[in-house]
C-alpha positions as CSV (number, residue, x, y, z in Angstrom):
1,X,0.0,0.0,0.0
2,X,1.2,2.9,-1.4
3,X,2.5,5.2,2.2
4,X,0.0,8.0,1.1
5,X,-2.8,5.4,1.0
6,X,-1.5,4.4,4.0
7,X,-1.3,7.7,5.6
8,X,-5.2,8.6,4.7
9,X,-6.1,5.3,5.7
10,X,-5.2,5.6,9.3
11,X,-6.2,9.2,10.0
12,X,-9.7,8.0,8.3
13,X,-9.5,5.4,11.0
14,X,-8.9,7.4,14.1
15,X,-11.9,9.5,12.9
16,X,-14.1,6.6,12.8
17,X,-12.7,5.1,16.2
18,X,-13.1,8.7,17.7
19,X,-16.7,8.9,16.2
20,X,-17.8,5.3,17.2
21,X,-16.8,6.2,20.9
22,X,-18.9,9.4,20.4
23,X,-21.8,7.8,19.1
24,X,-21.7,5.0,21.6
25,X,-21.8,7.9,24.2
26,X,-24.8,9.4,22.8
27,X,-26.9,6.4,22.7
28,X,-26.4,5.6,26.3
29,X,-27.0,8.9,27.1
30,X,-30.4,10.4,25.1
31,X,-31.7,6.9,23.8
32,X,-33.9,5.4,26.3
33,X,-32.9,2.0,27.0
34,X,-34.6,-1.3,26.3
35,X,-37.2,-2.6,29.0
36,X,-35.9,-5.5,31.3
37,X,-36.7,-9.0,30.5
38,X,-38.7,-9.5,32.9
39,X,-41.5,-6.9,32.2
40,X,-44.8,-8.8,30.9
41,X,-44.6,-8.5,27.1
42,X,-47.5,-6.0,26.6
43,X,-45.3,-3.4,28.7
44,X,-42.1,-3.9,26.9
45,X,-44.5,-3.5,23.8
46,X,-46.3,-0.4,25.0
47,X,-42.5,1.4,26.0
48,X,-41.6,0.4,22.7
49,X,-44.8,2.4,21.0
50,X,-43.9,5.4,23.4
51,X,-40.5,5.8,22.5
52,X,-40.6,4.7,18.9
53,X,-39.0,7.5,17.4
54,X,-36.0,7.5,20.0
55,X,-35.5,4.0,19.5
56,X,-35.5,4.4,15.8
57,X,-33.3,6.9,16.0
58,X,-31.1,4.7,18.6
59,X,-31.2,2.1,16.2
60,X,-29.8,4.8,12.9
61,X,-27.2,6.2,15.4
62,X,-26.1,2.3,16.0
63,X,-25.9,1.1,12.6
64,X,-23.5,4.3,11.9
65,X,-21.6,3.1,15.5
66,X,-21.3,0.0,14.0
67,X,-20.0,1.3,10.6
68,X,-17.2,3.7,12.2
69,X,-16.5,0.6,14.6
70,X,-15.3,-1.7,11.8
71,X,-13.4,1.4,9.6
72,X,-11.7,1.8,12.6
73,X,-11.3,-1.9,13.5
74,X,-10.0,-2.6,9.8
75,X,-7.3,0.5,10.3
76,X,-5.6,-1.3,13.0
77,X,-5.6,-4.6,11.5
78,X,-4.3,-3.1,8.5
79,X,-1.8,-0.9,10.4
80,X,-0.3,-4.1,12.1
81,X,-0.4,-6.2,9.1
82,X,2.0,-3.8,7.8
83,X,4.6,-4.0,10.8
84,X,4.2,-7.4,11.5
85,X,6.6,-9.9,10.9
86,X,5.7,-11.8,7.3
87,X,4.9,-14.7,9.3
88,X,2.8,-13.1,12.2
89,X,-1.1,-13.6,11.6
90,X,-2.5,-11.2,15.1
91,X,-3.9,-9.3,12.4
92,X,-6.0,-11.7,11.0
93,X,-7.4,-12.3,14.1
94,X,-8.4,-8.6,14.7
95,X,-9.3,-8.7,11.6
96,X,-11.9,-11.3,11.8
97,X,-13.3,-10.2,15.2
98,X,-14.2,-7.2,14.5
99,X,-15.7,-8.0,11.4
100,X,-17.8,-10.5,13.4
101,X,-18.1,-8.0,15.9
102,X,-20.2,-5.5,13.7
103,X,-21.8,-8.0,12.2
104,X,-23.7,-9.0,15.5
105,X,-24.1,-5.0,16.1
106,X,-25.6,-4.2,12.7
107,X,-27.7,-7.5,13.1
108,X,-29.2,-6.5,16.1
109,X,-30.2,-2.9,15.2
110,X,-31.8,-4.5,12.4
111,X,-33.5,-6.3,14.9
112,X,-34.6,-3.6,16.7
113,X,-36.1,-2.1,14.2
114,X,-38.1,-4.9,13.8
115,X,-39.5,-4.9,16.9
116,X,-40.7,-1.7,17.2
117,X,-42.1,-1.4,13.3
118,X,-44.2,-4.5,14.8
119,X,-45.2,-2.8,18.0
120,X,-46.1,-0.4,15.0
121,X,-48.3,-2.8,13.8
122,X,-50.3,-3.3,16.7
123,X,-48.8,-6.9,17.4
124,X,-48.2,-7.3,21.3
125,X,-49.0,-10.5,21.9
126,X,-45.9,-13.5,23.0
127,X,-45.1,-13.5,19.7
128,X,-42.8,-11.0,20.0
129,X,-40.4,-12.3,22.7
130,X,-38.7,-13.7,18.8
131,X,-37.3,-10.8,17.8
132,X,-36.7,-9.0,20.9
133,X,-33.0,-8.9,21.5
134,X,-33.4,-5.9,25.0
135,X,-29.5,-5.7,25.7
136,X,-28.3,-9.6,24.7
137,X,-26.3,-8.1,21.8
138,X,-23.8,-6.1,24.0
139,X,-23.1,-10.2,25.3
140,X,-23.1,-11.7,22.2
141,X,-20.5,-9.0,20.8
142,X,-18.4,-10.1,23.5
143,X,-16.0,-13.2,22.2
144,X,-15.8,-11.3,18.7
145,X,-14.2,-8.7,20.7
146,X,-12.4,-10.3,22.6
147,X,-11.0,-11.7,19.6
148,X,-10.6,-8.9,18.0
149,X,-8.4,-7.6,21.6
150,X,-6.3,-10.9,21.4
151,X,-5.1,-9.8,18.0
152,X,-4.4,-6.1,18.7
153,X,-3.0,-7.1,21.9
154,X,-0.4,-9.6,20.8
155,X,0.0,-8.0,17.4
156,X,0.7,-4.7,19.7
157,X,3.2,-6.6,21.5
158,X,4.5,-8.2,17.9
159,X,5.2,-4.8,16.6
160,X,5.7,-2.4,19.2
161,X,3.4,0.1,16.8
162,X,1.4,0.7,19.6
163,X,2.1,1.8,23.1
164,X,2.7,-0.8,25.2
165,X,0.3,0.2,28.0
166,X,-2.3,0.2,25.2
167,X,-1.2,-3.6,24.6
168,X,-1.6,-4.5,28.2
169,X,-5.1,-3.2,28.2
170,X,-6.3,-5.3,25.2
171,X,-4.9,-8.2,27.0
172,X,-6.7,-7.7,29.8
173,X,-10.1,-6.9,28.2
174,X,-9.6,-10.3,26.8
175,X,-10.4,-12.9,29.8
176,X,-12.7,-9.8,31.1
177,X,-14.6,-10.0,27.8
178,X,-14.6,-14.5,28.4
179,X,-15.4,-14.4,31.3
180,X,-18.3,-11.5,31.0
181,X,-20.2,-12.8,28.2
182,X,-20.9,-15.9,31.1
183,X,-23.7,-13.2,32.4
184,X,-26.1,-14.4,29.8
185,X,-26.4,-17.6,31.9
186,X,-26.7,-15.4,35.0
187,X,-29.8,-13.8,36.0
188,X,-31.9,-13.0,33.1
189,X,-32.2,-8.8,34.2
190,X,-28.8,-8.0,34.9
191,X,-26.7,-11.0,34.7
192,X,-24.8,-10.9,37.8
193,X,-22.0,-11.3,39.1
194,X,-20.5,-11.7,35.6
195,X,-21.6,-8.8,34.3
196,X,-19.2,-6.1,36.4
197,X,-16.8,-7.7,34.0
198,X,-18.2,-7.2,31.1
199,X,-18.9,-3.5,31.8
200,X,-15.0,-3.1,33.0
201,X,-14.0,-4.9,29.7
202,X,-15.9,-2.1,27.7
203,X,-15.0,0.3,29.5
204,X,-11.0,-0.8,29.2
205,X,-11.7,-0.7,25.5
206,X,-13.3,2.7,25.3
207,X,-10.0,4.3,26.9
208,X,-7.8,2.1,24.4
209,X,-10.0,2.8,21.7
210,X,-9.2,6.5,22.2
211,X,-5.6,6.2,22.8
212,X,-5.1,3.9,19.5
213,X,-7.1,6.7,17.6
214,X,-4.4,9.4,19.0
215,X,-1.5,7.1,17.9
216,X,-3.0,6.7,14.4
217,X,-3.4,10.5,14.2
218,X,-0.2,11.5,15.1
219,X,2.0,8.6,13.9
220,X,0.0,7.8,10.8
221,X,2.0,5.1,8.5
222,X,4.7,6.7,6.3
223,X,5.0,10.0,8.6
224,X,8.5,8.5,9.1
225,X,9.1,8.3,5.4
226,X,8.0,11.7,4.7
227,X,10.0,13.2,7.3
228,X,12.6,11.4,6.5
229,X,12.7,12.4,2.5
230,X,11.8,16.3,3.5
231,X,14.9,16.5,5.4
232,X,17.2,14.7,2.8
């Protein structure tokens, strides 16, 4: 890859990183969030009709989350593949978990949407336990991450392209992320004790997220080169 594609490549994905944190932000902050499990059908059905336009627009503001998410996934896989040693693979695996990774996110807001254009409908009978998903996605993203970690972890420590401290975090997020996704076995509101962490696992990521997008920035691929040639 030519080191200008390169250079635009990884700016473009500490934009997206930066904007997929954002967005993530927003959502947990104006979108109202899904009804608990437990709630009788009819109730989650009638939230659902009352907040149909915020949870449309929850769902919109995901689907671009999840778009930014894998731009800025693909940019670190990319950026490592080009460091790594011709036999290291830790890209791959980023690679594929956070293509898997989106794919569960963008799956899930399609759900969603389902949901409440049947609400829409008028339908709020049992029926509609099928395609209501309330917060399992966030657990079912959670090995796909983790995978996704594993590869920018090691690949980190492979390359040294990275901070290190970023490294240790991703490694860490890891077993967090294992042992987290377990809460969907847990109780079926919250999950506990797995849960606490899951939610320290994401919130690990959000702080490495950010820091990766600063190193991308800054130390985009081939600002060595261009230095390097303006001075000669």
């Amino acid at each position: 890859m030519p080191d200008n594609s390169a250079h635009s490549l990884d700016r473009l994905g500490a934009l997206a990183g930066v904007a997929a944190v954002a967005l993530l932000i927003a959502i947990l902050m104006f979108i109202p969030a899904p009804p608990a499990a437990d709630e009788p059908i009819a109730d989650i059905a009638q939230a659902a009709a009352d907040d149909k336009q915020m949870l449309l627009i929850g769902d919109y503001l995901g689907v671009l989350m999840g778009g930014a998410w894998l731009l800025f996934g693909v940019a670190v896989a990319v950026r490592l593949r080009r460091d790594e040693p011709v036999a290291g693979g830790w890209w791959v695996v980023a690679l594929v978990g956070i293509t898997a990774s989106a794919a569960i996110g963008l799956l899930g807001n399609v759900v969603s949407v389902m949901f409440v254009r049947a609400v829409g409908h008028g339908l709020t009978d049992d029926g509609l336990w099928a395609i209501y998903s309330g917060d399992l996605v966030g657990f079912a993203q959670g090995i796909p991450l983790a995978l996704f970690m594993l590869g920018a972890g090691m690949g980190t420590r492979a390359t040294g392209v990275f901070p290190r401290w970023t490294g240790f975090i991703a490694l860490v997020a890891v077993p967090l992320l294992v042992v987290g996704v377990a809460s969907i076995a847990g109780r079926e509101v919250d999950g506990a004790p797995f849960i606490f962490p899951l939610m320290l696992a994401y919130l690990g990521m959000l702080v490495w997220t950010v820091a990766v997008c600063v190193v991308l920035w800054r130390h985009p691929a081939g600002a060595h080169t261009e230095l390097a040639t303006s001075t000669a």
